[in-house]
C-alpha positions in Angstrom: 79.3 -25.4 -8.8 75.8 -25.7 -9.5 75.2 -25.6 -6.0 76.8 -22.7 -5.8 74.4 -20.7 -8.4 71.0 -22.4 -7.2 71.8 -21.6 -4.0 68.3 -21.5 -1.4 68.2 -17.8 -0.8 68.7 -17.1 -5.2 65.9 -19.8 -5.6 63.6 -18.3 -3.1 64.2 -14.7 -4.8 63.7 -16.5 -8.4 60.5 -17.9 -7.8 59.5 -14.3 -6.3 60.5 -12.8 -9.2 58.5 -15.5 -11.3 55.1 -14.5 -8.8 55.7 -11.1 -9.6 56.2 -11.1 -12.7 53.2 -13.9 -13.4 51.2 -11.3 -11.3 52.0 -8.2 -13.2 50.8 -9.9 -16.6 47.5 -11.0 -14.8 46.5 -7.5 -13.5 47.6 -6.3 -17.1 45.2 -8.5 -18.7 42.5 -7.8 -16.1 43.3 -3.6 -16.7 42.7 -4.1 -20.9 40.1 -6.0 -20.3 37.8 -3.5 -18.0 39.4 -0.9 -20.1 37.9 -2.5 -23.4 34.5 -3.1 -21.5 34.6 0.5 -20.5 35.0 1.9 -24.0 32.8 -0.3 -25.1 30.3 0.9 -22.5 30.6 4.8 -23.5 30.1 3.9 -27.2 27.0 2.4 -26.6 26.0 5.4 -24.1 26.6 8.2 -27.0 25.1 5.6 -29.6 22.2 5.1 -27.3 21.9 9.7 -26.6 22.4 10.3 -30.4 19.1 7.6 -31.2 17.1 9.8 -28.7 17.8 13.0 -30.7 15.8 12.7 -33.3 17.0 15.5 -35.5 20.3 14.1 -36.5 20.5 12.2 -39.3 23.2 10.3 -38.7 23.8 7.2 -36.1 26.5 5.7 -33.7 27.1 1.8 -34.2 26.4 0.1 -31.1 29.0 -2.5 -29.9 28.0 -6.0 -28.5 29.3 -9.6 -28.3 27.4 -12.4 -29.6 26.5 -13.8 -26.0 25.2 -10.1 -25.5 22.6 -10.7 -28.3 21.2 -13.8 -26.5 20.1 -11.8 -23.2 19.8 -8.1 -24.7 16.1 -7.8 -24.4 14.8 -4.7 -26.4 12.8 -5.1 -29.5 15.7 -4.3 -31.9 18.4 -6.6 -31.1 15.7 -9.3 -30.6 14.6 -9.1 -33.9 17.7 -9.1 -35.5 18.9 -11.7 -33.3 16.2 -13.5 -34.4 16.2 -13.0 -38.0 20.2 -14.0 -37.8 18.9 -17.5 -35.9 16.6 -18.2 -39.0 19.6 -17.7 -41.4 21.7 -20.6 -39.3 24.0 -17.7 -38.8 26.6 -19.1 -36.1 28.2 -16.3 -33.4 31.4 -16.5 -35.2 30.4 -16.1 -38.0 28.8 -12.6 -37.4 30.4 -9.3 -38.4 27.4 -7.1 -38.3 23.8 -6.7 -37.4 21.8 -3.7 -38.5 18.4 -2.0 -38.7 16.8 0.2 -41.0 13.5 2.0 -40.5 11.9 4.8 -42.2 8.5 6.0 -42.9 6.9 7.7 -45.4 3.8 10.3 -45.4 1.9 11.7 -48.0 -1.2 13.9 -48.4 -3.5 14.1 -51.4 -6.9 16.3 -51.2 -9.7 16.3 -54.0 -11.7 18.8 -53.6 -14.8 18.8 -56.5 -16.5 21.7 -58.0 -19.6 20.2 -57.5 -21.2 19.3 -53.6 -21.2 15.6 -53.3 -22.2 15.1 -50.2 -26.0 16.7 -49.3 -25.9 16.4 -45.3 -24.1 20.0 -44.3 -23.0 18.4 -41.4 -21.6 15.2 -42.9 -17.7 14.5 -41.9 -16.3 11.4 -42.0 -12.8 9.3 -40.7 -11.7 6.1 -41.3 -8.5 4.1 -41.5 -7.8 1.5 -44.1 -5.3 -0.5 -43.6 -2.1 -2.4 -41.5 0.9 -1.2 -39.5 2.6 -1.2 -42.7 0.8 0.7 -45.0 -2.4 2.8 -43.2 -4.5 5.4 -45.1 -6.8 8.1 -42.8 -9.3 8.8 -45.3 -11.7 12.1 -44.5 -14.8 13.2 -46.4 -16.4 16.5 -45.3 -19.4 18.3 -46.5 -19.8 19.8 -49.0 -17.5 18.1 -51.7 -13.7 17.6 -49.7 -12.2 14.3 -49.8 -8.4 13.7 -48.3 -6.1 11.0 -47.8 -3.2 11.0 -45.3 -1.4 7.6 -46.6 1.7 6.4 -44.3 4.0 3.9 -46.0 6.5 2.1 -42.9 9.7 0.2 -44.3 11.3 -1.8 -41.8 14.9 -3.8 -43.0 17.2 -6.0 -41.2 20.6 -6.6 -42.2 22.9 -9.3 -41.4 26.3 -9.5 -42.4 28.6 -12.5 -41.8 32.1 -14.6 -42.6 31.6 -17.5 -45.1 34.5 -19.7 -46.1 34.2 -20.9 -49.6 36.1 -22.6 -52.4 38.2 -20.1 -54.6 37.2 -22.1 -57.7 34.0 -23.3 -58.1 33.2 -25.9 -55.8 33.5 -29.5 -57.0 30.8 -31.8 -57.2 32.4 -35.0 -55.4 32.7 -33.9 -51.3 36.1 -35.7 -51.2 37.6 -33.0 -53.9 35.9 -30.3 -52.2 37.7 -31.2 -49.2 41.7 -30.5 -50.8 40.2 -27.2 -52.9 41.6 -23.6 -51.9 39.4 -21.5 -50.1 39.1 -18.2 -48.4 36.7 -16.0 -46.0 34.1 -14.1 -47.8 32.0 -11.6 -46.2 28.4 -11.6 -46.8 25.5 -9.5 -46.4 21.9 -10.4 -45.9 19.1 -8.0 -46.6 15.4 -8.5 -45.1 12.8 -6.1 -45.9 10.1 -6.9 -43.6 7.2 -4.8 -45.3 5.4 -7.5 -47.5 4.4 -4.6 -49.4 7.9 -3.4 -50.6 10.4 -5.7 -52.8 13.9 -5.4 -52.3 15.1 -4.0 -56.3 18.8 -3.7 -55.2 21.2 -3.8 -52.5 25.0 -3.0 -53.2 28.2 -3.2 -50.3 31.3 -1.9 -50.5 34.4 -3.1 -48.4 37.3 -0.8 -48.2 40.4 -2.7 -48.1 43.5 -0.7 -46.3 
């Protein structure tokens, strides 16, 4: 009888049914997968095109893996690759990475009623000052004095998966070990201007 069902020729169109079908889930896989790296691919082409136009006020996310970090090259994603490293950040535990720069300009001009300066020809310019906060100063005959100041804030943001203890942690390891916990998400903010101290920084997950 069972001779009779496993017979050579069913066997032979079983095990090509098996290839095919092995096959099929293979070239499946391989189709998601360049699909995935595509869309990933035109993302990071309108994230890059929106960047260029300076005018918007608004910004695409870029998407990467954590390998990508390690071999992405620009000055961006090295520095907040690097700041992650310092923070003993592991790649699983990363959500997001982002970077925040903005710049501020102001320009004050005192202009006496009296002439200060007795050359008619006298002008002056000068810079006082660092990358991260630079004043022009000019003084021009006969009593003019202005100051272009330029104020550069540069912050890094790390965000990342931490699992800890529901209830506060015990103090002996051991108990630690059988305590509850769960995945918290974290975020990290470094202002990079030693000039300008960080007052407050608030997140907000929506849950759906």
């Amino acid at each position: 009888m069972i001779k009779k069902i496993f017979t050579k020729e069913r066997l032979i169109w079983l095990l090509l049914l098996v290839v095919a079908v092995c096959t099929a889930v293979f070239f499946i896989n391989r189709y998601n997968c360049y699909e995935n790296k595509w869309k990933q691919a035109v993302e990071n082409n309108k994230a890059y095109a929106l960047q260029l136009d300076k005018e918007k006020a608004q910004s695409n996310v870029f998407k990467l893996t954590a390998e990508q970090l390690n071999y992405y090259n620009d000055s961006i994603t090295a520095l907040l690759n690097l700041t992650r490293k310092e923070l003993n950040i592991k790649d699983k535990q990363l959500s997001q990475l982002q970077y925040i720069s903005s710049e501020m300009n102001k320009r004050d001009t005192v202009t006496f009623t009296d002439t200060i300066f007795k050359e008619p020809d006298f002008s002056i310019d000068t810079n006082i000052g660092d990358r991260w906060i630079a004043t022009k100063l000019h003084m021009e005959y006969p009593n003019v004095i202005t100051l272009n100041s330029k104020v550069t804030s540069e912050k890094t943001v790390v965000m990342y998966m931490n699992k800890e203890t529901v209830e506060p942690p015990k103090k002996f390891f051991l108990c630690r070990w059988f305590q509850k916990k769960h995945t918290v998400l974290k975020a990290v903010v470094k202002e990079n201007n030693p000039y300008v101290t960080n007052q407050e920084n608030v997140f907000y997950e929506i849950i759906k």
